[in-house]
N, C-alpha and C positions, 0 to 999 in steps of 0.2 A: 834564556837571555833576560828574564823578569830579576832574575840575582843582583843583590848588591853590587857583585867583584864587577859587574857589567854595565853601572850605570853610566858610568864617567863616558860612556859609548854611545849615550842614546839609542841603545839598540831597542828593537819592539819587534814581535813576532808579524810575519806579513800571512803569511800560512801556514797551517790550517786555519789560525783564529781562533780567539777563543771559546767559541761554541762547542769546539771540536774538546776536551777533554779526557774522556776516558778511552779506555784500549779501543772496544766498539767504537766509540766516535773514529778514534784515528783511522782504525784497520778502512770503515767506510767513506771517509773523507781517502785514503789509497785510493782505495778501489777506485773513486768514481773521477781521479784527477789527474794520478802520474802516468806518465808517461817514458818511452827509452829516449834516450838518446843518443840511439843511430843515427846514421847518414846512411838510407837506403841507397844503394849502387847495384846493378850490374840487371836491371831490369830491361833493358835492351841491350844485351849483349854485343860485343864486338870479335868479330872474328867469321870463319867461314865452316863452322860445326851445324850438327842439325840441331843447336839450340841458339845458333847464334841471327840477330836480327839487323844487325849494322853491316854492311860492309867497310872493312879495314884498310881499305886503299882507298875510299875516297869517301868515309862515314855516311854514307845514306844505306839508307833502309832496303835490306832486300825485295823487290819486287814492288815498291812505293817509289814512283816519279817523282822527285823533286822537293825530297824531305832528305834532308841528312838529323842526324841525332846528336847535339853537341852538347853533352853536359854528364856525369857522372854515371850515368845511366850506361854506359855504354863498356861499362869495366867487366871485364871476362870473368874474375873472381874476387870475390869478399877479403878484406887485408884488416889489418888493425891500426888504423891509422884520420886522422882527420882527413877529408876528401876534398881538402882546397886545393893543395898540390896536384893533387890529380885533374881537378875541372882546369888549372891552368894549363896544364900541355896539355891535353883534350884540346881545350879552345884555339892553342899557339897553332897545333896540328893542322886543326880546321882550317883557321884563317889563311895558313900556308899550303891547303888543299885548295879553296876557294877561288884565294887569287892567281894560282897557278889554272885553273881549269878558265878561270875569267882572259887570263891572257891568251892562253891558246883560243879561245873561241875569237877574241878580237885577230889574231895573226890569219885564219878560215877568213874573217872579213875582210883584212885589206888589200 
């Protein structure tokens, strides 16, 4: 980005920096900085297997009172895809589990 063809751009390098110049420098400015960029999912799983941690009919947590799981974490298997779509119906789901158990507990009370 230091190129002439490039200045009209004000471009300037933000990382590595210029410290960092030879292959060594780069390969160890890697190593000690990148990172993936995933979207880890499916670490509490959903569904009713002997790996799964959510229950799927009403998202809380097997054998945990009064915890449901509402966010990415709860996807049954890995996809290729950005996981915003997914944390939204996840959340749509919930709030339409929540408030349906909220109303049935009021109609018990009156």
């Amino acid at each position: 980005l230091s190129q002439p063809s490039f200045a009209k751009w004000n471009f300037r390098e933000v990382l590595p920096g210029s410290n960092y110049q030879t292959r060594d420098e780069l390969i160890e400015w890697i190593r000690g900085n990148a990172t993936t960029g995933f979207h880890y999912i499916g670490t509490c799983k959903m569904g009713t297997g002997p790996l799964a941690v959510v229950n799927p009919t009403d998202m809380k947590v097997w054998g945990v009172e009064r915890l449901r799981i509402i966010d990415a974490s709860v996807a049954p298997s890995s996809f290729s895809a950005n996981t915003q779509s997914l944390v939204y119906a996840v959340a749509a789901r919930a709030v339409d589990l929540i408030v349906a158990e909220y109303r049935q507990k009021q109609k018990l009370h009156d």
